[in-house]
KEBAVO-971862 format. One record per residue (C-alpha): x, y, z; residue in one letter; residue number from 1. Coordinates in Angstrom, 1 decimal, decimal comma, padded with zeros to 4 digits. Last residue first. Example, Ala and Ser with C-alpha at 12.3 -4.5 7.8 and 13.67 -1.06 7.14 Angstrom:
KEBAVO-971862
c1:013,7; c2:-001,1; c3:007,1; code:S; pos:2
c1:012,3; c2:-004,5; c3:007,8; code:A; pos:1
end
This chain:
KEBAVO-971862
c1:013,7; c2:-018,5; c3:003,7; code:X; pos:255
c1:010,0; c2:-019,3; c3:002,1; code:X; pos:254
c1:008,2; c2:-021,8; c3:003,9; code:X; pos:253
c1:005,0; c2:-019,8; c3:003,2; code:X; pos:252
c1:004,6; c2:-019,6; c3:007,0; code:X; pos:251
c1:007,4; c2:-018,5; c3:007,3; code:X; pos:250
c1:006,9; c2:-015,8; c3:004,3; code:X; pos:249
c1:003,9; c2:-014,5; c3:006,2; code:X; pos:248
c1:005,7; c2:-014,2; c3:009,9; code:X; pos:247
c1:008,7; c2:-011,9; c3:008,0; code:X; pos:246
c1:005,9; c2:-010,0; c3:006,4; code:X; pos:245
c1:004,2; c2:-009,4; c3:009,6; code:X; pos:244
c1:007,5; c2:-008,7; c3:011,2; code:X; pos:243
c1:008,5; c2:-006,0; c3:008,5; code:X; pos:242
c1:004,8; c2:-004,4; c3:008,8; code:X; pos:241
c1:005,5; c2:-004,2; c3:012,5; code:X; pos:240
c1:008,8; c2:-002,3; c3:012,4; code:X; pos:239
c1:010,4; c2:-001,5; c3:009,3; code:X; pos:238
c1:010,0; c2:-001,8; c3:005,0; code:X; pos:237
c1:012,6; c2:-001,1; c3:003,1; code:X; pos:236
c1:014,7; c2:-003,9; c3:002,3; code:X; pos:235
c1:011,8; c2:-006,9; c3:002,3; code:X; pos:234
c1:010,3; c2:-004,9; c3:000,0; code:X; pos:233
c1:013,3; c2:-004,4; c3:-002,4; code:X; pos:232
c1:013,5; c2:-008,4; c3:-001,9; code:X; pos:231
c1:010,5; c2:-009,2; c3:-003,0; code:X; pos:230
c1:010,4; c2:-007,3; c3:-005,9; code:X; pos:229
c1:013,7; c2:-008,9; c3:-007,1; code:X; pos:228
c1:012,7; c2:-012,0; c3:-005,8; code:X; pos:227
c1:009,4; c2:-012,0; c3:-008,4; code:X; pos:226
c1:011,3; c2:-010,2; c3:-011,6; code:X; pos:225
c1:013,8; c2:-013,3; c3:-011,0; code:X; pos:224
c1:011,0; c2:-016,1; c3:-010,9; code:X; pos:223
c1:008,9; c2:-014,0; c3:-014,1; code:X; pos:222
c1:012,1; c2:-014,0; c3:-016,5; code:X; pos:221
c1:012,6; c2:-018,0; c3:-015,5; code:X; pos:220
c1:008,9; c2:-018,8; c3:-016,1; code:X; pos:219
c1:009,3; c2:-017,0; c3:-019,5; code:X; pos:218
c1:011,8; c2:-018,5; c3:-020,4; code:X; pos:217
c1:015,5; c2:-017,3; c3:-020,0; code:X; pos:216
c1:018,0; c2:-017,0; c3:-023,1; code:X; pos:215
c1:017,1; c2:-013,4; c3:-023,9; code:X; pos:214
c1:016,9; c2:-012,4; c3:-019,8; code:X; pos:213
c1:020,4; c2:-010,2; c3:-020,0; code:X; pos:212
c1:020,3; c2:-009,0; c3:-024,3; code:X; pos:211
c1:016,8; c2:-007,7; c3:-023,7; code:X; pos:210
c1:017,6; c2:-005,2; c3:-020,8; code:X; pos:209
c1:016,4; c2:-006,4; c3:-016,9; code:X; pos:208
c1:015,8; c2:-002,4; c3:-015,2; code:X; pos:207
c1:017,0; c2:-001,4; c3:-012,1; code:X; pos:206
c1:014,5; c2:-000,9; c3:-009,8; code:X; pos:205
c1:011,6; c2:001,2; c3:-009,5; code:X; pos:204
c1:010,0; c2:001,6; c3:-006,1; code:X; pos:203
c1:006,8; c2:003,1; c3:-005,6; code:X; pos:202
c1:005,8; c2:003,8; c3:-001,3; code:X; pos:201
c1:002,7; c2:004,2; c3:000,4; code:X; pos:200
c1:001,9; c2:006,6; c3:003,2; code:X; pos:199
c1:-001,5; c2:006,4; c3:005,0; code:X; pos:198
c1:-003,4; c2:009,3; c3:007,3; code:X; pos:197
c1:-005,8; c2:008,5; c3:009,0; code:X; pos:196
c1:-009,4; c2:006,8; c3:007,7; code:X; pos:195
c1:-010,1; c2:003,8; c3:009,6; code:X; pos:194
c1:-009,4; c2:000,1; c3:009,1; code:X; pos:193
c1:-007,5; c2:-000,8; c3:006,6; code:X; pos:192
c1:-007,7; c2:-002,0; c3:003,0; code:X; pos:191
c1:-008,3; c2:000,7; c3:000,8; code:X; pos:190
c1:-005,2; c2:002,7; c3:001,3; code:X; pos:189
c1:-003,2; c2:-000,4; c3:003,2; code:X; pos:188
c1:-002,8; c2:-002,2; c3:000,6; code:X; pos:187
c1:-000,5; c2:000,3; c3:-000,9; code:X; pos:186
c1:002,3; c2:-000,8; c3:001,9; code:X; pos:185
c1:004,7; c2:-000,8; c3:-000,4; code:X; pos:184
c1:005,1; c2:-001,3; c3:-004,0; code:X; pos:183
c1:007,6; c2:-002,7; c3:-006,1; code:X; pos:182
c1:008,3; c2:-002,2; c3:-009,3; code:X; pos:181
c1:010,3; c2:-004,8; c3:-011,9; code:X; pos:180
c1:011,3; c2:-002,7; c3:-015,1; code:X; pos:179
c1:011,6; c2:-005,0; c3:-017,7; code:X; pos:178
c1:013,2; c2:-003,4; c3:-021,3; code:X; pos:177
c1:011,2; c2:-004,7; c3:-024,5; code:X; pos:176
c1:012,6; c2:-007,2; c3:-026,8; code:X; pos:175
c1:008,7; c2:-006,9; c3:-028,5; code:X; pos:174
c1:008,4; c2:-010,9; c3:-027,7; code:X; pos:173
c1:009,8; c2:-011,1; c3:-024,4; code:X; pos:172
c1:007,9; c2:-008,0; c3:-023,1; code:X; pos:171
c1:005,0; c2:-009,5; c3:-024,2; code:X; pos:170
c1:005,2; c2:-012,5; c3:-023,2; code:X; pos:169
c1:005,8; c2:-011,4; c3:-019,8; code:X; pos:168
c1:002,5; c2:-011,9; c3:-018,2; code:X; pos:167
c1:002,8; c2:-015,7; c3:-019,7; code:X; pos:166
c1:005,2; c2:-016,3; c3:-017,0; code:X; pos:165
c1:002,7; c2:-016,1; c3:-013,9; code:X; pos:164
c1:004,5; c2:-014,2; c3:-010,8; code:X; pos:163
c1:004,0; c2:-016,1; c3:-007,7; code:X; pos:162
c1:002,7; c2:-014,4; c3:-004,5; code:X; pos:161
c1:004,6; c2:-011,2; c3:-003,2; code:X; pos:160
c1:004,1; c2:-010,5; c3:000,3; code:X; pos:159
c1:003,3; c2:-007,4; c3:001,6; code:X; pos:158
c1:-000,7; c2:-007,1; c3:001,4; code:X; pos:157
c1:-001,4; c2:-011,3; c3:000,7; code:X; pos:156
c1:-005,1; c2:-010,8; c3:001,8; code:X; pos:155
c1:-006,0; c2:-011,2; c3:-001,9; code:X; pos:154
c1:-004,5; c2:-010,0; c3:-004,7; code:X; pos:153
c1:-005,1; c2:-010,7; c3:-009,0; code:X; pos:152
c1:-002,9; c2:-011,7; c3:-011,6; code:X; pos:151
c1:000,0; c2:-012,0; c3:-009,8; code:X; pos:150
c1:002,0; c2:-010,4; c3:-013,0; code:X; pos:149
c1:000,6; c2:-006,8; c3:-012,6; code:X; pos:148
c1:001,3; c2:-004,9; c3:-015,5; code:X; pos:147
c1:002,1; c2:-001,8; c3:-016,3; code:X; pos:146
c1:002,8; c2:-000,7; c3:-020,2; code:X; pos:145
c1:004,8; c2:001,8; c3:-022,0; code:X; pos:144
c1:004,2; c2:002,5; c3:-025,4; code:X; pos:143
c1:006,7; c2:003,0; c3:-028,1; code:X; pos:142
c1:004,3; c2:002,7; c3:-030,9; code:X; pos:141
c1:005,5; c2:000,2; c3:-033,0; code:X; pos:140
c1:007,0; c2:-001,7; c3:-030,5; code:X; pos:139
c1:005,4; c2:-001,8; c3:-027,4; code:X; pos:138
c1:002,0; c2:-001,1; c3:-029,7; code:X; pos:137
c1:002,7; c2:-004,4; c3:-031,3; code:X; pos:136
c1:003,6; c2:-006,5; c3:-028,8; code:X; pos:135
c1:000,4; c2:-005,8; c3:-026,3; code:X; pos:134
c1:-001,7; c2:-006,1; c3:-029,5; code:X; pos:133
c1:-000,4; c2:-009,4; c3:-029,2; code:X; pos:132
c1:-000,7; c2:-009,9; c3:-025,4; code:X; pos:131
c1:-004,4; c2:-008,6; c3:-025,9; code:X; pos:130
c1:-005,2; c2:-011,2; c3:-028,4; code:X; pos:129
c1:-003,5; c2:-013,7; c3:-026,5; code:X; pos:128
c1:-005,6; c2:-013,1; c3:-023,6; code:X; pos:127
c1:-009,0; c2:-013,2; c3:-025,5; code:X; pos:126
c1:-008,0; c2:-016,9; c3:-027,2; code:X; pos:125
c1:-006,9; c2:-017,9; c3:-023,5; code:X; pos:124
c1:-009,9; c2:-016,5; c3:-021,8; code:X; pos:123
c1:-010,2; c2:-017,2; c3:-017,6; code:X; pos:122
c1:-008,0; c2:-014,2; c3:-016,9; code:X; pos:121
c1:-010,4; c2:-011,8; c3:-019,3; code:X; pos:120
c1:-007,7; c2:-008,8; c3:-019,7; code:X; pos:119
c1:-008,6; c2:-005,5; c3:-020,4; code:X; pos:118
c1:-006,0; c2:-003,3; c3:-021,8; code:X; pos:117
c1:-005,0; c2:000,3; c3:-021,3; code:X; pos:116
c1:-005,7; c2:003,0; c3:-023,8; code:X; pos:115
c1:-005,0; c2:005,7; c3:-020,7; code:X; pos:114
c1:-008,2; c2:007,3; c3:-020,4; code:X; pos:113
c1:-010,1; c2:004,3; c3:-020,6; code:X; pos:112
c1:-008,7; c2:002,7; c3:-017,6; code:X; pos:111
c1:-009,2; c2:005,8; c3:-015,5; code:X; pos:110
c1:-012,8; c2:006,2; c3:-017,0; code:X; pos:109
c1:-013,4; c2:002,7; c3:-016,2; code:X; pos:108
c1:-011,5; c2:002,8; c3:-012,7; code:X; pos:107
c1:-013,5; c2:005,6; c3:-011,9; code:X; pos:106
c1:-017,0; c2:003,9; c3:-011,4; code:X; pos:105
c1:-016,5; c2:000,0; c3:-011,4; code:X; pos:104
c1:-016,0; c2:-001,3; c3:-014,4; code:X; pos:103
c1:-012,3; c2:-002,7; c3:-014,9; code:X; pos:102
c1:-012,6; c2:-005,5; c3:-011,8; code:X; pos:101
c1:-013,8; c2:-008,3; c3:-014,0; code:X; pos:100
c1:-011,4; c2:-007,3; c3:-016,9; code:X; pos:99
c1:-008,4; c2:-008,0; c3:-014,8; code:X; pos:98
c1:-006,0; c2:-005,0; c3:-015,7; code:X; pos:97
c1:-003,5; c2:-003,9; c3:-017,9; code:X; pos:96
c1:-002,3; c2:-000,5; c3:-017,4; code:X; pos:95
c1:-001,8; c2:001,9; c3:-020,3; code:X; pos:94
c1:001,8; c2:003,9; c3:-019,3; code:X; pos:93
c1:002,5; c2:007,8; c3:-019,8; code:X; pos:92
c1:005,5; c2:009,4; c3:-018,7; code:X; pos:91
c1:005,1; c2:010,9; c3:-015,4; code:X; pos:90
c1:005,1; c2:007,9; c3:-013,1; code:X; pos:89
c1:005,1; c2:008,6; c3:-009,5; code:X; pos:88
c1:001,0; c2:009,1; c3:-009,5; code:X; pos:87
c1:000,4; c2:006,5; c3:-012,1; code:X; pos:86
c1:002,3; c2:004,0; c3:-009,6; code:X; pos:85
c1:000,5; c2:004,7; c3:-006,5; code:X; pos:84
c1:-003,2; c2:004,8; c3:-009,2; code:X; pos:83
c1:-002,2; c2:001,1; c3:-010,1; code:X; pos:82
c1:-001,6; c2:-000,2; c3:-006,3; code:X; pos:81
c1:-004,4; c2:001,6; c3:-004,9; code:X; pos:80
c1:-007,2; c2:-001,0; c3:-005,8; code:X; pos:79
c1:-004,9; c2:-003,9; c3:-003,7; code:X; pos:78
c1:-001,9; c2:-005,3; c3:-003,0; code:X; pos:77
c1:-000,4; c2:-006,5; c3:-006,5; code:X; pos:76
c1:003,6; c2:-006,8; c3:-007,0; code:X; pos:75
c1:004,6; c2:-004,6; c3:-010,4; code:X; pos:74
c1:006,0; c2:-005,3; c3:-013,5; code:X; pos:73
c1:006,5; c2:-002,4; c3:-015,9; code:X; pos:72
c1:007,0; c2:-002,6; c3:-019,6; code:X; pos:71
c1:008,9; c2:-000,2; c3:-021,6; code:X; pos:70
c1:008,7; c2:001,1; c3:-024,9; code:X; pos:69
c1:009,7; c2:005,1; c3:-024,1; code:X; pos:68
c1:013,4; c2:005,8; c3:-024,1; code:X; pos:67
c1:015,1; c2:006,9; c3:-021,2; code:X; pos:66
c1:014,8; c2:003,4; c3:-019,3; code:X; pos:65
c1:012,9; c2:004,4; c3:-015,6; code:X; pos:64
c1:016,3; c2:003,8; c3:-012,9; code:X; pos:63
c1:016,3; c2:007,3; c3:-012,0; code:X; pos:62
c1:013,1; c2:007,1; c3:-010,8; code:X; pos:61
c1:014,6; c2:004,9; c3:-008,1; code:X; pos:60
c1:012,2; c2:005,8; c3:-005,3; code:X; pos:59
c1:008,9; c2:007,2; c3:-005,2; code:X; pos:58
c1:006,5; c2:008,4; c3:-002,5; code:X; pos:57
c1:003,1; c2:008,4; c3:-001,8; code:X; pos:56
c1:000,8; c2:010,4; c3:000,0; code:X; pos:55
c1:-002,9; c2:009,3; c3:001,2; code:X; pos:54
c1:-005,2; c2:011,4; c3:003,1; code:X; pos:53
c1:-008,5; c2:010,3; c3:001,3; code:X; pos:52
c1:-009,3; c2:014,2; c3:000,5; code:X; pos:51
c1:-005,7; c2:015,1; c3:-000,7; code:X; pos:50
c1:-005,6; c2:011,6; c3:-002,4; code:X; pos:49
c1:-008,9; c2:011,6; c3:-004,4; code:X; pos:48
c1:-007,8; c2:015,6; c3:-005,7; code:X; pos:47
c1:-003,9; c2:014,2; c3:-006,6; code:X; pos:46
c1:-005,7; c2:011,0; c3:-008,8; code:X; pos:45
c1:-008,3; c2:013,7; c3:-010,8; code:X; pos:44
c1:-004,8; c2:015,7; c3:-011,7; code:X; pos:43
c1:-003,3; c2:012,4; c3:-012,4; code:X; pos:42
c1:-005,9; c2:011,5; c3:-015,0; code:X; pos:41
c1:-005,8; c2:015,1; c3:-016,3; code:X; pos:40
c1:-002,1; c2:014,4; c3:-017,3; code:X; pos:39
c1:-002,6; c2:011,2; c3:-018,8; code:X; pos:38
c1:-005,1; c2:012,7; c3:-021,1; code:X; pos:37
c1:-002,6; c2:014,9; c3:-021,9; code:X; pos:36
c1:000,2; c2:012,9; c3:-022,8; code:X; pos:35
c1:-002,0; c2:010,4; c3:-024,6; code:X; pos:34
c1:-002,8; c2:013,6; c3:-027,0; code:X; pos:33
c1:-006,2; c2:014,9; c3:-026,6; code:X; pos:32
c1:-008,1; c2:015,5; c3:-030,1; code:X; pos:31
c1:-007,1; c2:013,0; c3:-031,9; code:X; pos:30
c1:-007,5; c2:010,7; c3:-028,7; code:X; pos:29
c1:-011,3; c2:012,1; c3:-028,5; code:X; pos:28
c1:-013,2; c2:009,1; c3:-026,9; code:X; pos:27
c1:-010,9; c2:009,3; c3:-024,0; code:X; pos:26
c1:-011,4; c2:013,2; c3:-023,5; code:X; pos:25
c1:-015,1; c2:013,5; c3:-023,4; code:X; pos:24
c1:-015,0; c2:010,2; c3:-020,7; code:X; pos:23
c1:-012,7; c2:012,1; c3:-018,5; code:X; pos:22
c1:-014,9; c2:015,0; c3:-019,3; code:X; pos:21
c1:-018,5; c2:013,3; c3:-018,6; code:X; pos:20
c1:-016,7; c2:011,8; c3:-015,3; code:X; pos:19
c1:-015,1; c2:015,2; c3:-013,8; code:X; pos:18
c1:-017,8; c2:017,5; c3:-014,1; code:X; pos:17
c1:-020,3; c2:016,0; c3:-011,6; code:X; pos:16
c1:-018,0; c2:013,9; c3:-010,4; code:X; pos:15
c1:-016,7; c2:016,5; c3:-008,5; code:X; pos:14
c1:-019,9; c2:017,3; c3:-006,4; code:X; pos:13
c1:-020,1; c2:013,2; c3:-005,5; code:X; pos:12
c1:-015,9; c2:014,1; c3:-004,5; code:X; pos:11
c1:-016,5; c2:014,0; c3:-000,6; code:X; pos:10
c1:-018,9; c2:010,9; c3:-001,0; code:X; pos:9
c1:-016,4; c2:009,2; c3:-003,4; code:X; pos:8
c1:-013,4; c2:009,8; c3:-000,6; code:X; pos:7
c1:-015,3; c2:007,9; c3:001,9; code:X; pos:6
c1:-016,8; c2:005,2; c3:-000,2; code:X; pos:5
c1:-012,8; c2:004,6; c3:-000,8; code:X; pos:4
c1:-011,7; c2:004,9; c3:002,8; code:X; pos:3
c1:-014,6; c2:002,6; c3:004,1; code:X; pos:2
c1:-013,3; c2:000,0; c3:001,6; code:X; pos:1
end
């Protein structure tokens, strides 16, 4: 947290300017295509990590479907994790996030700019709502989404904790492409002490295409989505933050 109040205190003077007109801009979508807004939301994203010291790099962008209508599934560290992925992403994808954590001062604005989704965890009626319009705008309007199938983070910074199956209802119904991303290390933005300088890393793997998870459930889509991430991070991450993964997933019991 220190890094966060740290790079709001640097940027009060920004804020200024830059709230009212992220807010200006995500009440005018007829005015401001998706594209744009999108754009201005990354620009805001690159001045937080120049003063906050924080790069990230991408890997497997090649992998991204060509076509638009696309869900990502993504492992869940901590506040980072959404902005990491933005930031490497350059088509535009609404995030859907935990409605309980969508109003602090940013995310909001950040949330709003992109037509993302807020999702009340504890509200079936509310969460199939949003699933549904999930569907519709995968397939009707060729919108890519991000998701985070955890459903929330803890201390688990590395290790990836089970995947819920219902997160990929969506995807299932709208015969969307899955693209499982795994993130590295993103945890450690907000998350550790002090305020050097912290690399994080975006990987997007191959893609799982309608016709090869058809016949799975949804409990089956989210256990093979889960190893997949879980392996890419196990693949390419070294030194201590290997060993402290290693030591989490032993004590997990997992092999």
């Amino acid at each position: 947290m220190l890094r966060f109040i740290y790079v709001i205190l640097l940027n009060c003077w920004r804020g200024f300017y830059i709230l009212p007109t992220m807010r200006y801009k995500a009440n005018r979508p007829a005015r401001y295509t998706l594209q744009e807004r999108y754009d201005y939301a990354k620009w805001v994203l690159h001045h937080m990590q120049r003063t906050g010291k924080v790069t990230t790099k991408a890997y497997g962008l090649e992998n991204l479907p060509k076509k638009n209508g696309y869900v990502m599934y993504s492992n869940h560290q901590g506040k980072y994790d959404a902005l990491g992925i933005v930031d490497m992403h350059e088509r535009p994808c609404s995030i859907v996030m935990d409605e309980a954590r969508s109003h602090v001062m940013l995310t909001a604005q950040f949330l709003d700019l992109l037509e993302s989704k807020r999702l009340v965890l504890d509200d079936m009626r509310q969460g199939l709502k949003i699933m549904k319009e999930i569907t519709r705008e995968i397939k009707e309007d060729h919108k890519n989404f991000l998701i985070f199938p955890e459903g929330g983070y803890t201390d688990n910074h590395n290790m990836v904790c089970e995947f819920k199956g219902g997160s990929f209802k969506c995807a299932q119904k709208a015969a969307a492409p899955i693209v499982p991303v795994a993130i590295i290390n993103s945890w450690k933005v907000f998350g550790a002490k002090g305020l050097g300088a912290v690399e994080t890393e975006v990987h997007f793997l191959p893609p799982l295409y309608y016709e090869e998870y058809k016949d799975m459930n949804t409990n089956e889509i989210a256990a093979t989505v889960q190893k997949r991430i879980q392996q890419a991070v196990l693949d390419n991450l070294k030194g201590k933050d290997l060993e402290d993964l290693q030591r989490q997933l032993a004590e997990r019991g997992d092999n």
